[in-house]
C-alpha positions as CSV (number, residue, x, y, z in Angstrom):
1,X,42.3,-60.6,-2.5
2,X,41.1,-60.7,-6.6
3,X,37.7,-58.8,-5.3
4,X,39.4,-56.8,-3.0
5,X,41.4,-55.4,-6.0
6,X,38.8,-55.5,-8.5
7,X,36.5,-53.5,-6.3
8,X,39.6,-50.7,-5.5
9,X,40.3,-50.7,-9.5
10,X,36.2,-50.0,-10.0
11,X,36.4,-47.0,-7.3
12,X,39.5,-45.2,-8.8
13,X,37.8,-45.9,-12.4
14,X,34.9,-44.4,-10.9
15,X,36.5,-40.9,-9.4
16,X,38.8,-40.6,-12.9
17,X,35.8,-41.1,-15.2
18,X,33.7,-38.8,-12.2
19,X,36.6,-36.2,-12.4
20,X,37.0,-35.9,-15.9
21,X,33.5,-35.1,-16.5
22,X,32.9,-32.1,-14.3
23,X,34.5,-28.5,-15.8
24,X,37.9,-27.5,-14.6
25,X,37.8,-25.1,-12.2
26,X,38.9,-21.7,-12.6
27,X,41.3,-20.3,-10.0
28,X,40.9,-16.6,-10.5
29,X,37.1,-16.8,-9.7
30,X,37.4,-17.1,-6.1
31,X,39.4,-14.0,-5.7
32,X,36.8,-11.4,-8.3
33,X,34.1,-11.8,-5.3
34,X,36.6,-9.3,-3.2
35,X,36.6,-7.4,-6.2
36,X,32.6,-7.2,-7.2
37,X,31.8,-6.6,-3.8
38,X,34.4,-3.6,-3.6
39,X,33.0,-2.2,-6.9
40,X,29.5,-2.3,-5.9
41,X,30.1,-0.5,-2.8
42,X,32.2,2.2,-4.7
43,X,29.5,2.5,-7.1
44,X,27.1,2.3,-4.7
45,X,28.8,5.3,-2.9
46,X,29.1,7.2,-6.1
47,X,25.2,7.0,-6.5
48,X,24.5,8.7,-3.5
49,X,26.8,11.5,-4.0
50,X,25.2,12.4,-7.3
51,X,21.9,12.2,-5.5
52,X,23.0,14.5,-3.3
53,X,24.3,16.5,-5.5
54,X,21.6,16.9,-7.9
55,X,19.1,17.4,-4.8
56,X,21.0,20.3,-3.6
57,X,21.7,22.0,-7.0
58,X,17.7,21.4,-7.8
59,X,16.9,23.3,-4.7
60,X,19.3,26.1,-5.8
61,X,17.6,26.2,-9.0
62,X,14.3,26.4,-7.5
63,X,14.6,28.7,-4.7
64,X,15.8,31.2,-7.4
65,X,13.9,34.0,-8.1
66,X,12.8,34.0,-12.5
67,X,12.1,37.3,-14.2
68,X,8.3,38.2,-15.0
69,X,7.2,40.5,-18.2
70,X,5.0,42.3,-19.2
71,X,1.8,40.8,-20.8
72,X,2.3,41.0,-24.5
73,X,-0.4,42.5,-26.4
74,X,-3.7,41.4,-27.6
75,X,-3.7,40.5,-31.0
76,X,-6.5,40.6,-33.0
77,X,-5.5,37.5,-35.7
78,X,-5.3,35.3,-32.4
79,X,-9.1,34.9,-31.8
80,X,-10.6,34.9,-35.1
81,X,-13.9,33.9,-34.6
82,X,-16.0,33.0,-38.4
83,X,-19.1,32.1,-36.2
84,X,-20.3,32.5,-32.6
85,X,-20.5,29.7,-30.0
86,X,-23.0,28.6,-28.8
87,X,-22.6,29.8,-25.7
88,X,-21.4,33.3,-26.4
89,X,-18.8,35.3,-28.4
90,X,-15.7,34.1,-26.0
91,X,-14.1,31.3,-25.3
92,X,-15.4,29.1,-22.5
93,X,-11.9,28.8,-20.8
94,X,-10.5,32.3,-21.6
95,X,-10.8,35.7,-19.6
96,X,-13.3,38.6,-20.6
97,X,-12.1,41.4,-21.9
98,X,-12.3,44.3,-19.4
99,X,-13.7,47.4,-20.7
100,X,-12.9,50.8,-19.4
């Protein structure tokens, strides 16, 4: 009966010393998983929407007509040219004068 008691007294020392060692648990943790997941999908929801939104207000934008000027004048001072290039007096990228 000694071992038999012994041996009980070692188990509940055991599960105390066990017990004591692991953190408390905290009891309003199991209920903020309702409350992520409801966020997330509200979130998630709100994402879209603005998606949408933007989408359709880009395609507004864009299917607008935008005004178109004149051509401003040639000014002289923007193509100063001290020395010719090698492969002519223009530009290679720029359009030739017309003459009339």
């Amino acid at each position: 009966m000694a071992m038999v008691r012994s041996g009980l007294l070692q188990t509940a020392l055991r599960r105390v010393s066990s017990a004591s060692s692991a953190p408390p648990k905290r009891g309003f943790a199991s209920s903020a998983h309702h409350d992520d997941a409801y966020e997330t999908a509200k979130w998630e929801k709100i994402t879209y929407l603005g998606i949408a939104t933007c989408t359709v207000l880009a395609f507004y934008n864009l299917s607008k007509g935008h005004p178109h000027y004149e051509e401003p004048p040639r000014y002289e001072y923007l193509h100063i040219r001290n020395k010719e290039f090698p492969w002519g007096p223009d530009g290679l990228f720029e359009k030739k004068p017309e003459h009339h």
